[in-house]
C-alpha positions in Angstrom: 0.0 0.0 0.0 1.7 3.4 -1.2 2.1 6.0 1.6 -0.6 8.9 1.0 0.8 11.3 -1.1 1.5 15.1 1.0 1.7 17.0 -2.5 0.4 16.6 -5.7 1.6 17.4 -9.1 -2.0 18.2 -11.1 -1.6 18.4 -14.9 -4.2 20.3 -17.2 -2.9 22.4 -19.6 -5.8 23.7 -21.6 -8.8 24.6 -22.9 -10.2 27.5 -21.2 -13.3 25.6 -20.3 -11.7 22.2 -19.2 -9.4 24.5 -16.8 -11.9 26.3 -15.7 -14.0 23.1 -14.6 -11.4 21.7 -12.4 -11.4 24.4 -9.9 -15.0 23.2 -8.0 -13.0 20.2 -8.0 -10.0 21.5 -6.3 -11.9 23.5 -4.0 -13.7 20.7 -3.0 -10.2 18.7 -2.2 -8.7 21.7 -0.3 -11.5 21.9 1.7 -11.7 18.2 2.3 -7.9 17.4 2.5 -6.4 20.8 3.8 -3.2 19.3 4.8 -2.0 18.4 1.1 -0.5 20.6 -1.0 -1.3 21.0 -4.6 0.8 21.9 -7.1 -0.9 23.2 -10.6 1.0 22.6 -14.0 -1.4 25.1 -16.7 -0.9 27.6 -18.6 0.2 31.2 -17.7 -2.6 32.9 -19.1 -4.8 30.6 -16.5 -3.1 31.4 -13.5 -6.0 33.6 -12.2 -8.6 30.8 -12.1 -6.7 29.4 -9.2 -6.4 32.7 -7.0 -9.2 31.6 -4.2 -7.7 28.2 -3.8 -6.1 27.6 -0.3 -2.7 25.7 -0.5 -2.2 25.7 -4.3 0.3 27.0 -6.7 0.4 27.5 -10.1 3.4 26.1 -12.2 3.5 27.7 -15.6 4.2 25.6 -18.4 5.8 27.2 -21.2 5.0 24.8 -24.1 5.6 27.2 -26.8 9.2 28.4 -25.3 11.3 26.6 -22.9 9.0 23.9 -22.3 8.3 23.0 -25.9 9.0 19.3 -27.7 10.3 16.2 -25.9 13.5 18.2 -24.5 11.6 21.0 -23.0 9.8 18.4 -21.5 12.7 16.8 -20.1 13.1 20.5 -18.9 10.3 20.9 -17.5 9.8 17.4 -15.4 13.3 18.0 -13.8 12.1 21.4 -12.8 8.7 19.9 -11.2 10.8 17.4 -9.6 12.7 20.3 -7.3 8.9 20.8 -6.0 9.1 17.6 -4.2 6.1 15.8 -5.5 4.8 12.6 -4.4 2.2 12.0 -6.8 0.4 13.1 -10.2 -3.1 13.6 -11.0 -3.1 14.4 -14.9 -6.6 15.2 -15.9 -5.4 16.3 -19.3 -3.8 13.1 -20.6 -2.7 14.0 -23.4 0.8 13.6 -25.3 2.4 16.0 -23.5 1.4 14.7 -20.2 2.1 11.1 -21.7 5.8 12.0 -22.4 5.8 13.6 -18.8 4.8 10.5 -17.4 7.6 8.8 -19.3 10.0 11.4 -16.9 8.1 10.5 -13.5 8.5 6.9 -13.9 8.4 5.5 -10.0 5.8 7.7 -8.9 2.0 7.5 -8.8 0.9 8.7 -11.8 -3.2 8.4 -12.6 -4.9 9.9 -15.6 -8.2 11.1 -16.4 -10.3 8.4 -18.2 -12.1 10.6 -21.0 -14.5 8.0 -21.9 -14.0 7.9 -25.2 -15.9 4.5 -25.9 -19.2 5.7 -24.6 -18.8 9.8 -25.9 -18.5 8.0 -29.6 -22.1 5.7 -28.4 -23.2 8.7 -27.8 -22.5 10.6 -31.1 -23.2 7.9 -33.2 -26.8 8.0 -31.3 -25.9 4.3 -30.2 -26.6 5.3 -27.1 -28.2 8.9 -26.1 -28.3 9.5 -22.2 -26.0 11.5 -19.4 -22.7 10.4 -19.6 -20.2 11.1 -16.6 -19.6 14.6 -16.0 -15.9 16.1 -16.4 -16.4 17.1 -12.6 -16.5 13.5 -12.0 -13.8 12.2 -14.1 -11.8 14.9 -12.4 -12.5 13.7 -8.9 -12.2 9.9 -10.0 -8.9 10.9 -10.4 -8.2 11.9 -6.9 -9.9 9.1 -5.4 -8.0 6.9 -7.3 -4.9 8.5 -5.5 -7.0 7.9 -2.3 -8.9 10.9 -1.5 -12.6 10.3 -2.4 -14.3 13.6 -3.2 -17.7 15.1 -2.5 -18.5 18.0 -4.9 -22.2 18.0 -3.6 -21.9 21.0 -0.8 -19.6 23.4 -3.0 -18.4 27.0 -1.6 -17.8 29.8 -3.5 -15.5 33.2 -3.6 -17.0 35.7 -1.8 -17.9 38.9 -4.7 -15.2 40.4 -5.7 -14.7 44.0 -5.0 -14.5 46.0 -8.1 -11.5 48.7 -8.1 -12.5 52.3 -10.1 -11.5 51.5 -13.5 -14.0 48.5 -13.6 -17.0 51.0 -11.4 -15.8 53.3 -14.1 -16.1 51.0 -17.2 -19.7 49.4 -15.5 -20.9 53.1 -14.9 -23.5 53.8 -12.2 -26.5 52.6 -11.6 -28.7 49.8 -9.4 -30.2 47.8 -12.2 -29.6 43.7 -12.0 -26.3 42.7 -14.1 -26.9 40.0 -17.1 -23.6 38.7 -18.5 -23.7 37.4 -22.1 -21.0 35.3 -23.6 -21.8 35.2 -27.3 -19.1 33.3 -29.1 -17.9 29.7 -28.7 -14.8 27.8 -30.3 -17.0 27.2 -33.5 -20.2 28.4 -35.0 -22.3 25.1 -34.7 -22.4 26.2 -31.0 -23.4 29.7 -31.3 -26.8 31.6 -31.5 -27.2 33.1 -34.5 -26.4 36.8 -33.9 -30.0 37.9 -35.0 -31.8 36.2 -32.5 -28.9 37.4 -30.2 -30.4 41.0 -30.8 -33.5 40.2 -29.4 -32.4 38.8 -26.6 -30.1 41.7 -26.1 -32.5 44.7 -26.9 -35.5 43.3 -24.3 -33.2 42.4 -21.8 -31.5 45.8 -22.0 -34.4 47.9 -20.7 -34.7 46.6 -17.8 -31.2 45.5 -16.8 -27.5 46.4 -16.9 -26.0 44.0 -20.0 -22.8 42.9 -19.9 -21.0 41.5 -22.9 -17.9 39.1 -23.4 -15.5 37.8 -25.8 -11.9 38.2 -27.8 -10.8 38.4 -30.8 -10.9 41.7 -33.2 -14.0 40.6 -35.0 -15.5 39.8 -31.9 -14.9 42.8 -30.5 -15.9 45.0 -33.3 -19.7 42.9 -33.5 -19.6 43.3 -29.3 -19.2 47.3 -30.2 -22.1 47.1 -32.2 -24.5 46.1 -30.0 -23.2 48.6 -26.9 -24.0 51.3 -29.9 -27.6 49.6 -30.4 -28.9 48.8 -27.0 -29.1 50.8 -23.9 -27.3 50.0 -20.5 -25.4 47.7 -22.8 -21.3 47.6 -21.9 -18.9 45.7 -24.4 -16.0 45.0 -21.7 -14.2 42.1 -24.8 -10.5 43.3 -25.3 -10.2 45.8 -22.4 -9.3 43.9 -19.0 -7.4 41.4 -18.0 -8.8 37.9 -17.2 -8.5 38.4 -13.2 -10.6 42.2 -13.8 -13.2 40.1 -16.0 -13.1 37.0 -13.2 -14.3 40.5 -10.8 -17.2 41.4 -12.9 -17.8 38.3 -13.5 -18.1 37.2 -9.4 -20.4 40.1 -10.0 -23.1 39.4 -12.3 -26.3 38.6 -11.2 -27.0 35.3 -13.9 -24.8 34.5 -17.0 -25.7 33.7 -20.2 -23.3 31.7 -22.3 -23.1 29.3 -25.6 -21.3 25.4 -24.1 -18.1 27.8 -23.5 -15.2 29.3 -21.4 -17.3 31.6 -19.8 -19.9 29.5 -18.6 -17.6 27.2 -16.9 -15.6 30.4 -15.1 -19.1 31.9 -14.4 -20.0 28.8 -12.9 -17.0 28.4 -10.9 -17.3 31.7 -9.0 -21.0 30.2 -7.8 -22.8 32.7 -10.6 -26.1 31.3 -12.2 -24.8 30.4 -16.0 -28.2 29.6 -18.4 -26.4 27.8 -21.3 -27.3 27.8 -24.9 -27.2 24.1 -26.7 -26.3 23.9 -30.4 -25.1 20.8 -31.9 -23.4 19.8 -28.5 -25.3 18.4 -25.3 -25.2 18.3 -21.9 -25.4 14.6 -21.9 -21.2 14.6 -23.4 -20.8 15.6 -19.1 -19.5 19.4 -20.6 -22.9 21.6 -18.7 -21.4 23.9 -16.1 -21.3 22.9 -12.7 -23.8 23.2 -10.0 -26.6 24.5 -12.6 -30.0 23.1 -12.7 -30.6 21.1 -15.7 -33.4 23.4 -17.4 -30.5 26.3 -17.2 -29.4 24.4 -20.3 -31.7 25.4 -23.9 -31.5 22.8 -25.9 -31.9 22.8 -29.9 -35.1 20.9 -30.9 -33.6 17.0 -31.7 -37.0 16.5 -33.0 -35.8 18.7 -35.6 -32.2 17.8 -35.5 -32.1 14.1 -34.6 -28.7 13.5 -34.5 -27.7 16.1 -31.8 -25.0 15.9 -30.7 -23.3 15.2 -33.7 -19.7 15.7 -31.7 -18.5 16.5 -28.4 -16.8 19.8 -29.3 -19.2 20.8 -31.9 -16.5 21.0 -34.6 -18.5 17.8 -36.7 -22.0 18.3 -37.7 -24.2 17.9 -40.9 -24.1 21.1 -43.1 -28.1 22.1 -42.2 -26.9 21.7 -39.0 -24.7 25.1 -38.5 -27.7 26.5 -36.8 -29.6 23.7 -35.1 -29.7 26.3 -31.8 -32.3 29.0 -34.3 -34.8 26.3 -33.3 -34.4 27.6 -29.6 -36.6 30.8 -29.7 -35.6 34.3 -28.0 -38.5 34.2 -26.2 -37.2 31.1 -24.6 -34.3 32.6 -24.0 -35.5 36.1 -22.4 -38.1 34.2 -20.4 -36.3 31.9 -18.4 -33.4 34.2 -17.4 -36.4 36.7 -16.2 -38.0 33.7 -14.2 -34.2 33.2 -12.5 -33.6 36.8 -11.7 
């Protein structure tokens, strides 16, 4: 019987989303286990999901500079070793992490199992029911290394306080706060931008609406709507992601496409409603803690073979916009019924 481990290597590199969704996960294990320490191998850019985490620290993996190919690696393992760790929970498993493995031979080393044979039941509409969520595979993990998990009383960051520049940014006022994520990886998973508008331009007279996302183009469409719609902010391009974590931890109910920001929303104990396109909550991706009817779902009588993949990045051409079949109205009234 291997001794318990003291601290714990724990591997996940990327995507936004999948980072994001192992922090109730952590919380839960430095609540439950407060005497082991955790050591996080991710991303730079992530660092700030971790901040309200009690004995954790981030390692940054630099996989595009000193880190990167088998030798950076090599690098990087002999530089995690100086940590003193005693085991590894990889929930990424991945290459990468596989070659790490390679370089941690000796120790405890247990990976995530995706699930791959019954995601691909699932798409191939084999078998269509809720698969085991990402939370769980996450926690499977840990128990595997011998501490069990309970994710089903979760605590949350307290609200963040919000410094001038972000009062300044939000602007005054007392109305209730509705983030909107619009975008996702790919368009099978967003609501058309039409439909988007009518959302946006009800919601907006009667509550502050806040909008996310990146990229130029993003931006630029974002702009347009703050032009259109009153007490509408665009904050995409302007903070950095611990500001937008703040006003995040402040919103009153997020609503998101199956994306980054739903899981971070969900994270900091905000209510997320998610939008459904050719993905579906059954793949274990819906953000943690949420009812199930916060997630709209595209009409399968419509579009049978939702989902057609777990990332939404397959799908039939007529397909592109399975979530139209989800109506504004839909939309508007259920995050009025939550607020």
């Amino acid at each position: 019987m291997p001794k318990k481990p003291k601290h714990i290597l724990v591997i996940r590199l990327s995507a936004m989303g999948d980072v994001a969704m192992t922090i109730p996960v952590l919380s839960a294990f430095t609540e439950q286990y407060p005497d082991v320490k955790l050591t996080i191998l991710t991303r730079a850019f992530f660092k700030p999901f971790f901040r309200d985490l009690k004995n954790v620290s981030v390692f940054e993996a630099d996989i595009k500079g000193k880190h990167k190919g088998g030798f950076g690696l090599y690098k990087l393992s002999k530089e995690l070793k100086k940590t003193n760790i005693d085991a590894v929970a990889d929930l990424h498993n991945v290459l990468r992490s596989n070659i790490l493995k390679g370089f941690f031979f000796g120790k405890q080393f247990i990976q995530i199992d995706k699930g791959r044979e019954e995601k691909k039941a699932l798409i191939s509409g084999e078998k269509f029911q809720q698969l085991k969520t990402t939370y769980q595979k996450y926690a499977d993990v840990f128990e595997t290394l011998g501490f069990p998990l309970n994710l089903s009383k979760p605590t949350f960051p307290k609200k963040a306080v919000l410094n001038q520049k972000l009062q300044l940014i939000l602007g005054e006022g007392s109305k209730k706060q509705i983030g909107i994520a619009l975008f996702a990886a790919h368009e099978s998973k967003m609501y058309p931008l039409d439909l988007m508008k009518e959302v946006v331009k009800s919601l907006s007279k009667t509550h502050k609406i806040i909008l996310f996302g990146g990229g130029t183009h993003e931006i630029d469409l974002l702009n347009g709507f703050e032009n259109e719609f009153e007490n509408t902010v665009n904050i995409a391009g302007k903070l950095s992601l611990d500001e937008e974590m703040d006003i995040i931890s402040n919103l009153d109910i997020m609503l998101s496409m199956d994306s980054g920001n739903a899981h971070i929303a969900a994270m900091l104990g905000v209510k997320v409603v998610t939008i459904w396109g050719v993905t579906h909550p059954f793949a274990g991706f819906a953000p943690f803690n949420q009812p199930e009817d916060y997630a709209l779902l595209a009409d399968r009588n419509q579009y049978p073979k939702i989902p057609t993949s777990v990332y939404g990045n397959k799908y039939p051409k007529h397909y592109k916009e399975a979530s139209r079949s989800i109506s504004p109205n839909v939309i508007i009234e259920k995050i009025m019924s939550i607020i």
